[in-house]
Residue, then its C-alpha position, 0 to 999 in steps of 0.5 A: x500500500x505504501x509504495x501505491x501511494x508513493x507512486x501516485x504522490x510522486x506521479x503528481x509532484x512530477x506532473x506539478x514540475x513538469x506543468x511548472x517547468x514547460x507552462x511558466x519556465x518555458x523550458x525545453x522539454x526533454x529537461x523538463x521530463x528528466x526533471x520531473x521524472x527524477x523529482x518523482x522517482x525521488x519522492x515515490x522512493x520517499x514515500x514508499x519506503x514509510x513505515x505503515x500497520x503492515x510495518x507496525x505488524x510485522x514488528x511486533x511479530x518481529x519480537x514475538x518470535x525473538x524477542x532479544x533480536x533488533x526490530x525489523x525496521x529500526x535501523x538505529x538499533x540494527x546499526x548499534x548492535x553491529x561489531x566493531x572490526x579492528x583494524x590491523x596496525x600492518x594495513x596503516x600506510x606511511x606518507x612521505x611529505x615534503x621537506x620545507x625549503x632551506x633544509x640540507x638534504x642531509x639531516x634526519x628530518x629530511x622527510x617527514x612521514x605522515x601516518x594515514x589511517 
């Protein structure tokens, strides 16, 4: 039901644009398809991917069945319980940076190194 109703709302904000864009604009219309069209594919994406009662139901047959697990649909949750991967010190990448002029090419500082993570 969500994505039916994302399509009609971004098939009437894309009508909106294009109306907008070819009536008052006068632009041409190939720009004005695109426009509207990718408006209203950004819109429909928008709108159909809201939670609904399907999403509310699904939940809480979500915990009913395991109720330790994250809900379905709250990615803060789902994001917070993922595992941290360590990196190893060996992946770490050193950089050599150019020496300020005036320095002999001799000394120790000649390069300094930037470490890159």
């Amino acid at each position: 039901m969500q994505l039916f109703r994302g399509l009609i709302v971004g098939a009437i904000v894309g009508g909106l644009l294009y109306g907008f864009l070819v009536v008052w604009m006068r632009a041409i219309d190939w720009l004005a398809v695109v426009s509207s069209l990718s408006l209203g594919l950004a819109v429909m994406a928008v709108v159909g991917t809201g939670r609904d009662d399907q999403g509310a139901a699904s939940d809480a047959a979500w915990r009913a069945a395991a109720p330790d697990l994250p809900p379905v649909v709250d990615r803060v949750t789902m994001e917070q319980a993922q595992a941290r991967i360590p990196v190893r010190p060996s992946r770490v990448r050193t950089v050599a940076v150019d020496r300020p002029a005036g320095q002999d090419p001799g000394s120790p500082s000649d390069v300094d190194s930037a470490t890159i993570g």
